[in-house]
C-alpha positions as CSV (number, residue, x, y, z in Angstrom):
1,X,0.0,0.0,0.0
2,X,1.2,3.4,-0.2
3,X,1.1,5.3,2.9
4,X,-1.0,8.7,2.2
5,X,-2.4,11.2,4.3
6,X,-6.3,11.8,4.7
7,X,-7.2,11.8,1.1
8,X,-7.0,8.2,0.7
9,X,-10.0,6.7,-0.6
10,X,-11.9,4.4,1.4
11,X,-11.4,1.1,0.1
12,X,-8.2,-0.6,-0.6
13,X,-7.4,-3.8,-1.9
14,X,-4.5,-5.8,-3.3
15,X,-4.2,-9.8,-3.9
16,X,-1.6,-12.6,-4.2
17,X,-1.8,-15.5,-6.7
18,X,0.7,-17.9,-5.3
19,X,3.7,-18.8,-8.4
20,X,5.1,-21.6,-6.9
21,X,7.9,-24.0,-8.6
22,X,7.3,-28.3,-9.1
23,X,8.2,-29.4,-5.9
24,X,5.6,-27.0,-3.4
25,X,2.8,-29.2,-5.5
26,X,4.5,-32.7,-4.6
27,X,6.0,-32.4,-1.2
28,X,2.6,-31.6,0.5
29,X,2.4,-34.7,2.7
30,X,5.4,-33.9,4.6
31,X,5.2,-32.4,8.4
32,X,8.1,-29.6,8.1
33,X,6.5,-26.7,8.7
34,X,6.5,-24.8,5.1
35,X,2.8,-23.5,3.7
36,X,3.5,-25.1,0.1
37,X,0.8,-24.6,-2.3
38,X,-1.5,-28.0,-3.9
39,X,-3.7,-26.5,-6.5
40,X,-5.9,-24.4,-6.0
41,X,-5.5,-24.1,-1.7
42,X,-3.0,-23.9,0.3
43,X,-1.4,-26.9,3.1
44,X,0.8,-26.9,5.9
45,X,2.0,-30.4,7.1
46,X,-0.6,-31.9,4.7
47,X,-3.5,-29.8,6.0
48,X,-5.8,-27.2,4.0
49,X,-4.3,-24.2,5.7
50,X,-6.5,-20.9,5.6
51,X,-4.8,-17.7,6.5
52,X,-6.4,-15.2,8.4
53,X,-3.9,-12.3,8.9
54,X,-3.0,-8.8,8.5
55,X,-0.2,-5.9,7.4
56,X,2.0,-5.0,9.6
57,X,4.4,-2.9,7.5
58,X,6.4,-1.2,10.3
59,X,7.5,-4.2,12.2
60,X,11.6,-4.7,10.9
61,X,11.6,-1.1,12.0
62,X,10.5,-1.1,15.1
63,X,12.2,-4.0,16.5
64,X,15.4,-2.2,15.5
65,X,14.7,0.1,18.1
66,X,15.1,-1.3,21.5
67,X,12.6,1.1,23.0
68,X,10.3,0.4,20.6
69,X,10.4,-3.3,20.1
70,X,8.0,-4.4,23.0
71,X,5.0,-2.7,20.5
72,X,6.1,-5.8,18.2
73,X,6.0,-8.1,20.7
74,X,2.4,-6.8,21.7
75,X,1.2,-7.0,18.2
76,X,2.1,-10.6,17.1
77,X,0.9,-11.8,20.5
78,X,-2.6,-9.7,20.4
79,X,-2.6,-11.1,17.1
80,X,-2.3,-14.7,18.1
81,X,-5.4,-14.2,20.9
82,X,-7.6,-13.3,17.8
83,X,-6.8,-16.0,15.9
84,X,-4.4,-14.6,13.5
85,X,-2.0,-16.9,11.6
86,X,-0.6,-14.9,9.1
87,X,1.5,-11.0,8.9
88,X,2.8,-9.6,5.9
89,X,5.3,-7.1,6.3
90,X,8.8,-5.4,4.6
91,X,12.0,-6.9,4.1
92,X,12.7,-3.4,2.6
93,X,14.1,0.0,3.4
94,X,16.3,0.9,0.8
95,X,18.5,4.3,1.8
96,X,17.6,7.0,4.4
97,X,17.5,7.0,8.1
98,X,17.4,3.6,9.8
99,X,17.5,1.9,6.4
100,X,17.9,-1.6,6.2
101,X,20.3,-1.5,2.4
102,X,22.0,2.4,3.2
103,X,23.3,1.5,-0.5
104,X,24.0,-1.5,-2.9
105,X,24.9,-4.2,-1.1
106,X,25.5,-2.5,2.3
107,X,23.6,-3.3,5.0
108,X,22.5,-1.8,8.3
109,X,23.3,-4.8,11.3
110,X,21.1,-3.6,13.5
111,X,18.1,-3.4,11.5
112,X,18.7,-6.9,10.2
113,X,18.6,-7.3,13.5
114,X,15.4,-6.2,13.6
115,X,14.3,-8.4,11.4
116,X,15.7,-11.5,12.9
117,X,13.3,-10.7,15.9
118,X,10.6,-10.3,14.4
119,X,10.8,-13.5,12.7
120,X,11.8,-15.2,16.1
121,X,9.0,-13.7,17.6
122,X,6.4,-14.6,15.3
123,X,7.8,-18.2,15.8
124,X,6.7,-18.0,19.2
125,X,3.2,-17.0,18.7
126,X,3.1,-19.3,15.4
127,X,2.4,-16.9,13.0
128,X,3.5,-17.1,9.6
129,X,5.1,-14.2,7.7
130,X,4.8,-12.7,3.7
131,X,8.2,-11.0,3.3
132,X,7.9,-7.9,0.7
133,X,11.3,-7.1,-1.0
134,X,10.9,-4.0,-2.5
135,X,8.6,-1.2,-2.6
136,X,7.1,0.3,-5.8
137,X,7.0,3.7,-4.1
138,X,9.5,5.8,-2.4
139,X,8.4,6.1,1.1
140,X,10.7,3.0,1.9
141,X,13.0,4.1,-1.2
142,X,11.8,1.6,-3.2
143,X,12.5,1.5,-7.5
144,X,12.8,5.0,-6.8
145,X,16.0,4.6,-4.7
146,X,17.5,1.9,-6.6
147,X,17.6,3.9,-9.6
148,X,18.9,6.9,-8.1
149,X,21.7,4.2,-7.2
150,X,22.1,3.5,-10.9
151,X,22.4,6.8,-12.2
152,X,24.7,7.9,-9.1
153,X,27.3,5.3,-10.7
154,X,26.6,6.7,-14.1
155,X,23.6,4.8,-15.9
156,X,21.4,7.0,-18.0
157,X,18.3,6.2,-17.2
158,X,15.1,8.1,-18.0
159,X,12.3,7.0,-16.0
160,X,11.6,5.3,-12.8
161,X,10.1,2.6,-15.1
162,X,13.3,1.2,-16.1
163,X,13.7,-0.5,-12.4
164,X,12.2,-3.4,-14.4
165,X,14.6,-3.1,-17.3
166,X,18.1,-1.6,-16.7
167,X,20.4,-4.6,-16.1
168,X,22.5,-2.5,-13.3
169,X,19.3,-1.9,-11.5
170,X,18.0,-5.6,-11.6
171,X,21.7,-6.4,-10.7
172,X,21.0,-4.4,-7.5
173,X,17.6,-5.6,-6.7
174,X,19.0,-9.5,-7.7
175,X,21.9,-9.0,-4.8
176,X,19.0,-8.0,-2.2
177,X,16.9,-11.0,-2.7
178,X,19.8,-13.1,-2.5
179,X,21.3,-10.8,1.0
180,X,18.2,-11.3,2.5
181,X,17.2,-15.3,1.4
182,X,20.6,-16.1,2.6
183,X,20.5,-14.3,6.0
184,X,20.9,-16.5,9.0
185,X,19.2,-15.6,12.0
186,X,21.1,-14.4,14.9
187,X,18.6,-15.1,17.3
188,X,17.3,-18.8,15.9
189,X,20.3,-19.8,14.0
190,X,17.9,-20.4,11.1
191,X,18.7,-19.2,7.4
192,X,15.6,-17.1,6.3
193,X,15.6,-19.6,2.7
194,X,15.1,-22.5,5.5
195,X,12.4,-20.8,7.9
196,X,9.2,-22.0,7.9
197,X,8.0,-19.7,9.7
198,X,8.1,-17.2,6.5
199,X,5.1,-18.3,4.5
200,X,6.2,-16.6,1.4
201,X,8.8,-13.9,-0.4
202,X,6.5,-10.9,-2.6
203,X,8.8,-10.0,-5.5
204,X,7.2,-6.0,-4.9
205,X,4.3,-4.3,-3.1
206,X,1.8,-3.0,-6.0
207,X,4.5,-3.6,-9.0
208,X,3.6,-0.9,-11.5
209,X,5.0,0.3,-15.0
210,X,2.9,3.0,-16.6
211,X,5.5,3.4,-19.5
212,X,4.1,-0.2,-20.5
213,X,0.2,-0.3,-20.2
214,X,0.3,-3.9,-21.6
215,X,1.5,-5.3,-19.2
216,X,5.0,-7.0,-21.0
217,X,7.5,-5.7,-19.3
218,X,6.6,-6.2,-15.9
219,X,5.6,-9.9,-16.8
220,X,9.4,-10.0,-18.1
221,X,10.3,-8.9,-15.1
222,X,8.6,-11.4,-12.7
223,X,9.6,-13.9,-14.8
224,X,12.8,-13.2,-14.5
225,X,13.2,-12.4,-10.9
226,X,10.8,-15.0,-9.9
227,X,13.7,-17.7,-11.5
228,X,16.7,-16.0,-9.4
229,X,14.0,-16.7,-6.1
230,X,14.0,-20.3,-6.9
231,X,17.3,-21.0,-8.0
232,X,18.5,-19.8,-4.4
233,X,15.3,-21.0,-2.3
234,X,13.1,-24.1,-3.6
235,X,11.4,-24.5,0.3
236,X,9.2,-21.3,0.2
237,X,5.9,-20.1,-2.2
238,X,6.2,-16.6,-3.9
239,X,3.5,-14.0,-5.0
240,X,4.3,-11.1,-7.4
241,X,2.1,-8.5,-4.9
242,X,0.0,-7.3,-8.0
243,X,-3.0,-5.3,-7.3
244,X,-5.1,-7.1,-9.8
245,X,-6.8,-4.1,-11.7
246,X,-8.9,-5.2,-14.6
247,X,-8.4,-2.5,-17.2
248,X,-9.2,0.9,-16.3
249,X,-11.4,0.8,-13.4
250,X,-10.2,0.3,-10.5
251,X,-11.9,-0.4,-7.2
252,X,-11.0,3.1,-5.4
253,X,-13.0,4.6,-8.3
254,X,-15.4,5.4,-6.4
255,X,-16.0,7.4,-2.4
256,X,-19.8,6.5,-2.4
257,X,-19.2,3.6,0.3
258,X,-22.2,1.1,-1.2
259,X,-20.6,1.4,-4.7
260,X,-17.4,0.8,-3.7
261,X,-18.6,-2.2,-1.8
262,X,-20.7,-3.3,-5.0
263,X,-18.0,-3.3,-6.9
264,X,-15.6,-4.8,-4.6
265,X,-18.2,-7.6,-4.6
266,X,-17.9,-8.0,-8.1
267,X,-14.3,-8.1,-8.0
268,X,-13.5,-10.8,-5.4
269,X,-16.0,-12.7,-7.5
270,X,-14.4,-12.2,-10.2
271,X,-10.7,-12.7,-9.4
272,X,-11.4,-15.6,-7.3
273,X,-13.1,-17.0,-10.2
274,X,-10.0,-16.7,-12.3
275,X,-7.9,-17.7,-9.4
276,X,-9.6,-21.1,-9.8
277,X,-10.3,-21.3,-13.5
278,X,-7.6,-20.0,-15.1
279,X,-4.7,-19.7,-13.0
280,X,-5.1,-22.5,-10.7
281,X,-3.8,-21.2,-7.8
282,X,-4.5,-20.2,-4.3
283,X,-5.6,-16.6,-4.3
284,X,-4.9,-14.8,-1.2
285,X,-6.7,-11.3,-0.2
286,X,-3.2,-9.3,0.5
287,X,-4.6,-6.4,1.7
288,X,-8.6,-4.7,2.5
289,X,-9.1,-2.1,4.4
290,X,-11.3,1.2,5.7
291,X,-10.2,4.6,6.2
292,X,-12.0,6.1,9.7
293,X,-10.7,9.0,7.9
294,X,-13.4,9.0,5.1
295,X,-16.4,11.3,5.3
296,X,-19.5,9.5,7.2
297,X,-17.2,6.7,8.7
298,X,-18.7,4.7,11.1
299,X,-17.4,1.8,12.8
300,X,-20.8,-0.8,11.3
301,X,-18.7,0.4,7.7
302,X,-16.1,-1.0,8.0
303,X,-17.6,-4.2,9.4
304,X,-19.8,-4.5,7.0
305,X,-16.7,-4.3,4.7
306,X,-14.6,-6.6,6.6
307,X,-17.9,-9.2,6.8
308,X,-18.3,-9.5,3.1
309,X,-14.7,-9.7,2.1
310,X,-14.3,-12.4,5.0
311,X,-17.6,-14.0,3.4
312,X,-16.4,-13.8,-0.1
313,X,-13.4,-16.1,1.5
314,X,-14.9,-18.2,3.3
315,X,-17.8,-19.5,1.0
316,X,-14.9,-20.0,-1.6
317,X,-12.9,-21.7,0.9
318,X,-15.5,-24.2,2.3
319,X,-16.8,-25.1,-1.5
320,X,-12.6,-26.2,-2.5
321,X,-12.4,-22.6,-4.6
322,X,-9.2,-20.7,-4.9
323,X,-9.8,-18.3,-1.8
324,X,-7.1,-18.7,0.4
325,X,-7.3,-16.4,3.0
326,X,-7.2,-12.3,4.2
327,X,-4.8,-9.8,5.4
328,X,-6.0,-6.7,6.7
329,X,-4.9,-3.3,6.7
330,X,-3.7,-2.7,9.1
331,X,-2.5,-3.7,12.6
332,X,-1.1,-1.3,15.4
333,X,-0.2,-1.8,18.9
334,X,-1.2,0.8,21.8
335,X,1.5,3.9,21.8
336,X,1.3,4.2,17.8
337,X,0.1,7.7,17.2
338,X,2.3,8.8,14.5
339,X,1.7,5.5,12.4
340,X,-1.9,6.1,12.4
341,X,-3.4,6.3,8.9
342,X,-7.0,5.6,9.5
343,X,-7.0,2.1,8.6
344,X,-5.6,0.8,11.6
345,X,-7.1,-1.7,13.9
346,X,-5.9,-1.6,17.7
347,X,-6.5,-5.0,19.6
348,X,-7.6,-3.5,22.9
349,X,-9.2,-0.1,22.0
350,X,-12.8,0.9,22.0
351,X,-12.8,2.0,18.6
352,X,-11.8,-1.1,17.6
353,X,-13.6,-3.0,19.1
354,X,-16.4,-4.6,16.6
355,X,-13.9,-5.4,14.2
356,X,-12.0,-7.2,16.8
357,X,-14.7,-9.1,16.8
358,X,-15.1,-9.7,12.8
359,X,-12.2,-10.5,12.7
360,X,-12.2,-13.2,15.6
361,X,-15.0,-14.8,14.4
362,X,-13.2,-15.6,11.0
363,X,-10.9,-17.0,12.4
364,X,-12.5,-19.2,14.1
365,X,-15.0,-19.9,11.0
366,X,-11.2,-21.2,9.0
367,X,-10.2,-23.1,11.9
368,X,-13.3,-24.9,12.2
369,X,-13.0,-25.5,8.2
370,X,-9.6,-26.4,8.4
371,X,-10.8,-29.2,10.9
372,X,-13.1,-30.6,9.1
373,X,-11.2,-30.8,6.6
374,X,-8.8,-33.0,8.4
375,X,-11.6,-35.6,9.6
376,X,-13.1,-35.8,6.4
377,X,-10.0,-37.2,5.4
378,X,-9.2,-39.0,8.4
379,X,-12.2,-40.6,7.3
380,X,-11.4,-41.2,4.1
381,X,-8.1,-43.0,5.0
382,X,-9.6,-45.6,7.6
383,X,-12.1,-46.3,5.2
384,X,-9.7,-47.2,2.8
385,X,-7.4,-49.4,4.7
């Protein structure tokens, strides 16, 4: 998402279709840990695994700061007491004050670091984590940055755009996936390409290249970046972090709230319908949200919004269909004032409250699904033998 000020619209919404290489479809029946993909859902130790989860965009930087890391702590563990199973967040911050990459292939310790605890702690509460690698915008440097690093060593480069295209650039953004899939964990000992407790790597948050309306160039791109992923880490899925858009409508096209949440009707049904048809993969709800921000906001609003995408999920999910699960934007702990961009739900505060409880009760709705799952199959087996 990019982080705006007030004039955000109301609804946001960005999805994952899972790309996964041969061997997340065959070793499925194993018990280590890794969410691996199987058609059209998604298992974990041979299990249908639904994720119920949410954004959390500031944790790496956070837990860098000793005096601030306890709000991470608080998160992932109110989290865990609502059900939660799943965070996406950045493993990203490209030049700048407490970056993580201060330039090409130099790193900041102490903010990998960070990361490393956060990872550790979301162990602990069993909560598995998307990792986003770069950020199309600049408020985390993003493409924006990395070709700024391209021209400062003498690349003529015209556009933003050519992130996706200048081999320098891609040279730079190909050392960063490998930095961070290689990084071993001072605090588990673990090598991120061997931690199941990172659900999956997103190649960049809302990818965008509006020099090439058709959509090539970026598909060049993930192809090609998606293949250096693999060829350093088979264990874990990957999603591009597209936002989906159909054309030129998009669904923040409108600020009447029942339109927006007509059409966003119309698009989960569509996507997830193409999710199951024509991709054949497990489509995950990356991020949905609702600004308290917006004119006429009340708390029932963004309920209602969370009830339907949640619905839209969970009929697909119970039926075999390709929803896989939703992430929320976003989560805050207590003591986060400055973060606040109307989205935010706070386990704990009044304001908050309702959705708390939305959100509770879907997670509770996948576990029971995820159950039944598993003694309808018990079921199956005995029968069988």
């Amino acid at each position: 998402m990019r982080l705006l000020g007030a004039h955000r619209l109301a609804l946001l919404v960005t999805l994952a279709c899972v790309v996964v290489g041969r061997e997340a479809n065959a070793a499925v029946g194993g018990g280590d840990g890794f969410v691996r993909a199987q058609g059209t859902r998604f298992v974990l130790n041979g299990s249908p695994y639904y994720a119920n989860g949410f954004n959390a965009y500031w944790l790496m930087s956070l837990a860098a700061d000793p005096a601030q890391r306890g709000k991470v702590t608080s998160a992932l563990s109110a989290a865990a007491a609502h059900g939660l199973s799943v965070a996406r967040t950045w493993a990203f911050s490209d030049g700048g004050a407490g970056a993580l990459q201060n330039s090409p292939g130099n790193y900041n310790e102490n903010t990998f670091k960070g990361l490393d605890f956060v990872l550790s702690e979301a162990r602990k509460y069993g909560i598995k984590v998307i990792l986003g690698l770069v950020d199309n915008y600049d408020s985390f440097g993003g493409r924006k940055q990395y070709v700024n690093w391209a021209r400062a060593q003498g690349q003529s480069i015209g556009s933003d755009d050519e992130f996706f295209t200048n081999p320098v650039v891609k040279g730079f953004y190909k050392n960063h996936i490998k930095t961070v899939l290689t990084r071993r964990n001072t605090i588990t000992g673990v090598a991120y390409r061997d931690d199941p407790t990172i659900m999956a790597w997103e190649l960049m948050n809302e990818p965008r290249c509006q020099s090439d309306l058709s959509g090539r160039t970026i598909q060049s791109w993930i192809a090609e970046m998606a293949a250096h992923v693999k060829s350093i880490d088979r264990n874990h899925m990957l999603e591009v972090g597209l936002e989906g858009f159909y054309g030129a409508t998009t669904p923040l096209s409108s600020k009447n709230d029942q339109e927006q949440q007509g059409f966003m009707g119309r698009w989960l049904d569509a996507h997830i319908a193409d999710a199951q048809q024509v991709l054949r993969k497990p489509l995950l709800i990356a991020e949905f949200g609702k600004s308290w921000k917006d004119p006429g906001y009340s708390s029932a609003q963004r309920d209602a919004l969370y009830g339907m995408v949640y619905a839209k999920i969970y009929a697909s999910a119970r039926g075999g269909g390709a929803a896989a699960g939703g992430l929320f934007w976003q989560l805050m702990a207590p003591g986060m004032d400055s973060y606040r961009d109307g989205y935010e739900v706070v386990f704990g505060e009044a304001q908050s409250a309702s959705t708390a409880g939305v959100i509770t009760t879907q997670s509770r709705r996948l576990r029971f699904l995820t159950k039944s799952f598993a003694r309808a199959r018990g079921k199956g087996g005995a029968g069988g033998n």
